[in-house]
N, C-alpha and C positions, 0 to 999 in steps of 0.2 A: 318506672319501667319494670316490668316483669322479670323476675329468674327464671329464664329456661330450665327446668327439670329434664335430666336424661332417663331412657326406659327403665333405669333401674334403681327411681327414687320412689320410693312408698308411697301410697295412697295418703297416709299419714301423714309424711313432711310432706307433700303436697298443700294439703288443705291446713296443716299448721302453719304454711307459708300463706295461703291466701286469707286465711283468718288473720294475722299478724299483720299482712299488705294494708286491709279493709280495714283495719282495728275495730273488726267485731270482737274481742275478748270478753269484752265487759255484760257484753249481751248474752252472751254462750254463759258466762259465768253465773248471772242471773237464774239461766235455766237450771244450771248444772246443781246451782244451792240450792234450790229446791228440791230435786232429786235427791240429794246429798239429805235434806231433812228428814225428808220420809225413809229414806232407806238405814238410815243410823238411828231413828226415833220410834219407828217398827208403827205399826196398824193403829195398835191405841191410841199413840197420841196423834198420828195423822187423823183420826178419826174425830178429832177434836181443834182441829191445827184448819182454820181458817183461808191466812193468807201467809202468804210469807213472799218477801221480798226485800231484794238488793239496793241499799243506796249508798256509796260512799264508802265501801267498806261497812257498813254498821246493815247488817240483819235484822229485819222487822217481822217477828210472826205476833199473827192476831190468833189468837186460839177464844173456845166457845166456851172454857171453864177454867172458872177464877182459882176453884183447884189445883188444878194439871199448872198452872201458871207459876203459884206458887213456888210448888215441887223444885220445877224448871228452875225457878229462878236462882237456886240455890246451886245449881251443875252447869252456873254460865259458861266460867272457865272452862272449864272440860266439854262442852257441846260446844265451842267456838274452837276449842284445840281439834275434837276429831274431826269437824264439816273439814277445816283447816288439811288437817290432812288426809280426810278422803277427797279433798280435791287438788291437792298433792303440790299446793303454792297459797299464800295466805291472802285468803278471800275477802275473810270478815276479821277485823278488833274489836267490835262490840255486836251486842244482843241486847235487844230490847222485845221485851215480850207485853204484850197487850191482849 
């Protein structure tokens, strides 16, 4: 059954309540890590950055240089800490880069 919202509940809690009803979270969240990648990882490595996708908690990016992978590989902790909290509840525990 639905909560009735009165006219002066936010557009916000609104849709956090029907997001929460539907347990769409996990799907928003998918999106949102993505987003979250490009925008804390800046142009070059998007530029280079494949795929990237949600399973499980565990982040999967495909990037197109065994370089750039390297590098990464070395800033797991801290690229799971910031995505982590730019999306401000902990998304991902591991990174696997390919």
């Amino acid at each position: 059954m639905a909560k009735r919202f009165n006219a002066e509940a936010s557009i916000k809690d609104v849709l956090k309540n029907f997001v929460s009803q539907n347990k769409l979270e996990s799907g928003i969240d998918k999106v949102d890590v993505k987003e979250a990648w490009i925008n804390l990882m800046g142009n070059g490595v998007a530029n280079y950055t494949e795929a990237v996708e949600l399973k499980n908690k565990t982040l999967y990016v495909r990037l197109t240089s065994s370089v750039l992978r390297e590098e990464l590989s070395y800033g797991r902790e801290k690229i799971i800490k910031m995505i982590n909290e730019e999306m401000g509840k902990e998304v991902i525990n591991k990174l696997i880069l390919s």
